[in-house]
N, C-alpha and C positions, 0 to 999 in steps of 0.2 A: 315619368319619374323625374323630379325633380333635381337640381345638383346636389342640396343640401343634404337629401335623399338616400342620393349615390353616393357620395361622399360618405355616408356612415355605415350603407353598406359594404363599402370597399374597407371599413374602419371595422367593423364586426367581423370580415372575413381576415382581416390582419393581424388581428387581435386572438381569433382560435388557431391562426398559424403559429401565433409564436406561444400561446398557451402547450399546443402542441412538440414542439420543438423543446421549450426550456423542460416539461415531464420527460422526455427521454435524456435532454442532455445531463440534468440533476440525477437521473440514473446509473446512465455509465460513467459520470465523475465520481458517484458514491464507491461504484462498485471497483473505480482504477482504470477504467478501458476507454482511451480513446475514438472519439467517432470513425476514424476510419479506420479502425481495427472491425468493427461490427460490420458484419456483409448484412445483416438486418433494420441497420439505424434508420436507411434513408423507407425504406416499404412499411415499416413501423409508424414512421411519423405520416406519412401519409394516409396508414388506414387508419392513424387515429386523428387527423384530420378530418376525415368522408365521415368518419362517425358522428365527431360534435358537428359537423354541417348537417347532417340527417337531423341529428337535434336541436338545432337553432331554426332550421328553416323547411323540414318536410314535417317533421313531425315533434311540434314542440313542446305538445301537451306533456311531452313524457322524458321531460328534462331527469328522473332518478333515476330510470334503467336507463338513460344513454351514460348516467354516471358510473354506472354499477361494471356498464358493458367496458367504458371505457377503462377503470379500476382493475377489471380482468385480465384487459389486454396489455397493461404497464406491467401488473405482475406476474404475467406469463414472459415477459421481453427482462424482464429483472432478473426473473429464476433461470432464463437462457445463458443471459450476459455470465452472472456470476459463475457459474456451473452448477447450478444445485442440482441438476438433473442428472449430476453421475459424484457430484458429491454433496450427500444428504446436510454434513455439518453446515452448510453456511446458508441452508434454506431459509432459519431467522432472519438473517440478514438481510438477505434478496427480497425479502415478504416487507420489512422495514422500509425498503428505499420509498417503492411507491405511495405507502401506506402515510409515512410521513408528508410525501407529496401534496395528496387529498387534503389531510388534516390542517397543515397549512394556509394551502386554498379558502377551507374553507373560514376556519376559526378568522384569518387576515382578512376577508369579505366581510364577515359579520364582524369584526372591530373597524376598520373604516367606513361601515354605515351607519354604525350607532355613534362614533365619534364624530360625522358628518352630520350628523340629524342635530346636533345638539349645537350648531350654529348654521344651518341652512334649513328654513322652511321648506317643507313640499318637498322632500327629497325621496318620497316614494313617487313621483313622476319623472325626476331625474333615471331613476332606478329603471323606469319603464321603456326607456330606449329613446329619449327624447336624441337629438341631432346637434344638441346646441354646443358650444366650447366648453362649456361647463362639463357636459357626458364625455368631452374626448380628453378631458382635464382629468376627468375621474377613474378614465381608463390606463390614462401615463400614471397617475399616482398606483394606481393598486398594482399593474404590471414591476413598476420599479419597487414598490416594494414587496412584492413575492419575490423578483429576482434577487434583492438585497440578505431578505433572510433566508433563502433556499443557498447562496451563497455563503453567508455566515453560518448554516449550519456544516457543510462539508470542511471550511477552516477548522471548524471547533472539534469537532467530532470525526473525524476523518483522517483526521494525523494529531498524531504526539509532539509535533516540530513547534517550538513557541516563537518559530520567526513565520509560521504560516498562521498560528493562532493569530498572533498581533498584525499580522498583514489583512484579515480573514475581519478582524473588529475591525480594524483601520476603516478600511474597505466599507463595510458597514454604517460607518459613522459617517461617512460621506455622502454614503445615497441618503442617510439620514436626516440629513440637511435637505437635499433634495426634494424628500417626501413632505417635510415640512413647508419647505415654500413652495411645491405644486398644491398642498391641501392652502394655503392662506391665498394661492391663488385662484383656486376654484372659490372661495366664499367672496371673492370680489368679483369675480364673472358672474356670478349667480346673480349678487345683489344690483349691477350695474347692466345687468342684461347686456344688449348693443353697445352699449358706448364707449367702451374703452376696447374694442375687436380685437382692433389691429396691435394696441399694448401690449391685449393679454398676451398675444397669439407671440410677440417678442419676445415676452419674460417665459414663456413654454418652452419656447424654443432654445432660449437662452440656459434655462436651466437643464433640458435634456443635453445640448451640447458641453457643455461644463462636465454634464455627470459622465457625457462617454468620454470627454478627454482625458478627467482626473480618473475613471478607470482603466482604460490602456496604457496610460502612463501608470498607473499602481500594477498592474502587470506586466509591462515590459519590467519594472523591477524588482517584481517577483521571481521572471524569469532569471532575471541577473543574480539577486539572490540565489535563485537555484542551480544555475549554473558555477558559481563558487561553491558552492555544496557540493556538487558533483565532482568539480576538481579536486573538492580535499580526500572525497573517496578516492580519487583514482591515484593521488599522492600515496594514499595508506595502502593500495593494491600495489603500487608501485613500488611500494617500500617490502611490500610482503613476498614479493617477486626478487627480491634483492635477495630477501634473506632466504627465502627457500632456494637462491642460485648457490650462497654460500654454503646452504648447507650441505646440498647434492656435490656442491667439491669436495666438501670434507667428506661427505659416506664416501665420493671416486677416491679419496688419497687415503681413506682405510680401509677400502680395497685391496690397492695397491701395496699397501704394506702386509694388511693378510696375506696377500699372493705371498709375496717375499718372506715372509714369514715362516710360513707353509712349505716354500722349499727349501727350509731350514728345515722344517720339524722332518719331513718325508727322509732329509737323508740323512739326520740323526739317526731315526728308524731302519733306515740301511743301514746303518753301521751298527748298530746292535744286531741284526738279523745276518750281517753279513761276519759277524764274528760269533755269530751261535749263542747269541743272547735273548732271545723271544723273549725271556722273564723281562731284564732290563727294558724292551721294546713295550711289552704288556705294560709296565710301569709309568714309561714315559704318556703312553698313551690315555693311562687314566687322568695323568699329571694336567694332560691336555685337553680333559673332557668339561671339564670346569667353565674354562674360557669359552671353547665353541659353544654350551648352553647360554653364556652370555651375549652370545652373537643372537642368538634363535631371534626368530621374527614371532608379533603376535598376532599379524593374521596373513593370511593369504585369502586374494581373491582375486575376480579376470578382471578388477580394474588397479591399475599401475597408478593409477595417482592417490586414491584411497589411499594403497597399499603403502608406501611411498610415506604420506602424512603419518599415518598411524604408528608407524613401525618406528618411522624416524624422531617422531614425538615422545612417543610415549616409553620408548625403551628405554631411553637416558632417565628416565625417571628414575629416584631411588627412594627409597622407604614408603614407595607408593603402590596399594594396591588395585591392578587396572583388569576390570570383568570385560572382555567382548562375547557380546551373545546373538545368536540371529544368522541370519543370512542377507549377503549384499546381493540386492536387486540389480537388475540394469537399469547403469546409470552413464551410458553410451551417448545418450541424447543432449545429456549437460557434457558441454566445455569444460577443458583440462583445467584454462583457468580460474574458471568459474567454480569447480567443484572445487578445485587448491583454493581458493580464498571463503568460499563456502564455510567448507571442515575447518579447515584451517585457522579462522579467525575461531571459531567454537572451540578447537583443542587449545588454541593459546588463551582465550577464556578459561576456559578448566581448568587449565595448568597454573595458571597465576593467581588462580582461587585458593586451587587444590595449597599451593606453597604455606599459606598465612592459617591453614586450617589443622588443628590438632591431630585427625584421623585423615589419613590422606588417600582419599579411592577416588577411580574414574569409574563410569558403567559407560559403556555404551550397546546401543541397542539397534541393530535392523531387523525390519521389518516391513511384509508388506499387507494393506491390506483396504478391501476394495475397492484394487487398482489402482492403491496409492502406495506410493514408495515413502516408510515413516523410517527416520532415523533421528534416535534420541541420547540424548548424550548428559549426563548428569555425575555430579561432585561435590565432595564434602564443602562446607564454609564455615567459614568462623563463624557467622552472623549470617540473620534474613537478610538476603538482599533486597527483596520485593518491598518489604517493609521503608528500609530506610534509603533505597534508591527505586523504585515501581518505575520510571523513566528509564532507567540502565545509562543514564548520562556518562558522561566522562568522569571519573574522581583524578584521572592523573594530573601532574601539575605541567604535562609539558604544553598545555595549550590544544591550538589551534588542529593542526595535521596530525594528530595521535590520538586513540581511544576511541576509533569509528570504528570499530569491531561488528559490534552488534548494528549498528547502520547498513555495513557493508554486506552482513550475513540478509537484513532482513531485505533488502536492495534486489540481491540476488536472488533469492526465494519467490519474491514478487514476480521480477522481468521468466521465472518460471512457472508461472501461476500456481506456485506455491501459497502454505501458510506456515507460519511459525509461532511457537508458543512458549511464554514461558512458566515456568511453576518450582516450587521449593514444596519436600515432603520426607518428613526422617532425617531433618538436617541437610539434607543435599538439595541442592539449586539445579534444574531442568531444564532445557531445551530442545525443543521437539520440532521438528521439520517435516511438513507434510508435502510431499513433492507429485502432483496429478500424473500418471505414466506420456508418453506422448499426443498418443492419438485422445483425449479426454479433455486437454488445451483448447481452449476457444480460438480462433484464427483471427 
């Protein structure tokens, strides 16, 4: 075997490795799940590596079913990742990652050889596995640009954030350039065969380096970007922590004046009773039925922070009508604070809706059901929200660290492999929490 030889084979077996690798890794970024969260990523990628080597080099005649097999095995590692195996709703989805994969692949293959042909002769011998700089020139071009737009489609389509949309084109537009002068420099290797080797093999190289360093530097300040992101949620949880502390003083110091209260009214009571007045005592005690129904709580249930949110929210309400219906599931496994800022950010949604809206009701709704814990919670508005805000942006005018409500909520939902939804019907604006029970969570 020849060097030139080995050298393309060690170039074809590098090239199904990372073929392999970028199909799983564009799957669990679709799906939100880090590689080392998957006990499956690393035995996935390798049996879909033995596969396309089965079909490059044992048996090559039958390049569509190693596609077909291999198509199978992305979208059986999709439908795990996600959970669709224990929850049906997101099967589309799971079915999509892969599927979009393929079609890339392929349609991106068949546009840079018809766009190749049309300034390089004989580019069905290129095609054929020739060895030459040109074949490893045409393999940097197509890899960098599958990875550019399998990248730009997660930006785009994968978050609603328009600092990840415009990082996600940026990003794009980069390898962009890239693509362009690997393709102008494959049609000068072709044409100059040998003689400019050593050139080409500089300006190759030069341009792969450029494109990984303007990439890691576009993501180290992505992270940065996301990292101030993250800080301003944890300002507004901070800020929400503040305020549910003040509140809980206030419910202890109406407590405490109830008590005192209370042992007014008892030996009022005694002294009607104790001068042989029951009537006067039955009197006083209707006097005083009023008030305690205003104390009444609107729900009880075994969780204290629920309990705690609801009660404390929703009671001060006035001229507002508030339904709770359902039964609360156990919800043991989510954090105190997590559940407080959870609910919490959705009731002060509500409530701030509920204020500007002519008819003034709250619903909310538990329930569970297969094996998901759903709680939905909906209120009158003035106006479609979805319509004239479909983002749920911030409208307030205080900037920056205010109005990450629904950030914070969908935040939280996620890191519980949740889903949340929203929707407007009969005038009132919805929000629906789908929460997986524990054991259902991918690891």
């Amino acid at each position: 075997m020849t060097p030139s030889v080995l050298i393309g084979f060690i170039v074809e077996l590098a090239v199904s490795l990372f073929d392999s690798i970028l199909c799983i890794y564009f799957i669990l970024r679709y799906h939100g799940v880090s590689l080392k969260k998957s006990k499956l990523t690393i035995p996935v990628i390798l049996l879909y590596y033995g596969i396309v080597l089965v079909g490059d080099f044992i048996i090559p005649g039958f390049y569509t079913l190693i596609s077909v097999i291999v198509l199978l095995l992305s979208i059986t590692f999709s439908l795990w990742v996600s959970g669709a195996f224990h929850n049906r709703k997101v099967i589309f989805r799971a079915l999509f990652a892969p599927c979009i994969y393929e079609i890339v692949f392929i349609l991106l293959s068949s546009l840079i050889y018809m766009t190749l042909s049309l300034f390089i002769e004989d580019i069905d011998l290129l095609m054929q596995g020739s060895v030459g700089i040109a074949r490893y020139i045409y393999i940097l071009l197509h890899k960098t640009s599958l990875f550019a737009i399998l990248m730009l489609i997660l930006h785009v389509f994968r978050t609603d954030e328009r600092m990840d949309i415009r990082n996600g084109i940026l990003t794009f537009l980069l390898s962009l350039t890239t693509i362009l002068g690997l393709g102008a420099t494959m049609t000068v290797a072709v044409a100059s065969e040998t003689a400019y080797l050593l050139p080409l093999f500089i300006i190759v190289a030069a341009f792969i380096l450029i494109n990984i360093f303007l990439y890691v530097l576009l993501s180290q300040i992505q992270r940065l970007q996301k990292s101030r992101y993250e800080l301003k949620l944890l300002e507004e949880k901070m800020a929400f922590e503040e305020e549910r502390h003040r509140n809980a003083a206030a419910v202890w110091e109406n407590v405490r004046k109830v008590q005192h209260d209370m042992k007014q009214h008892l030996t009022v009571m005694a002294g009607h009773l104790d001068a042989g007045k029951p009537e006067d005592c039955q009197e006083y005690v209707r006097m005083l039925l009023p008030q305690v129904e205003q104390m009444g709580k609107l729900i009880r249930s075994d969780n204290a922070v629920l309990d705690y949110l609801i009660n404390s929210k929703l009671c001060a309400l006035k001229d507002t009508k508030v339904i709770i219906s359902g039964a609360v599931g156990d919800l043991s496994d989510i954090r105190d604070a997590d559940l407080a800022c959870m609910i919490g950010n959705v009731l002060d949604n509500a409530i701030e809706a509920v204020a500007e809206a002519e008819e003034k009701r709250i619903e909310l709704l538990f329930t569970k059901q297969n094996e998901n814990r759903i709680i939905i919670c909906k209120n009158t508005v003035r106006a479609s929200v979805l319509q004239s805000n479909p983002k749920l942006h911030t409208t307030k005018s205080s900037g920056d660290a205010h109005g990450l409500g629904h950030q914070i909520v969908e935040k939280l939902v996620s890191d519980y492999h949740g889903m949340i939804d929203y929707f407007e019907e009969f005038g009132m604006f919805g929000v629906q929490i789908i929460l997986p029970t524990p054991h259902d969570t991918q690891a």
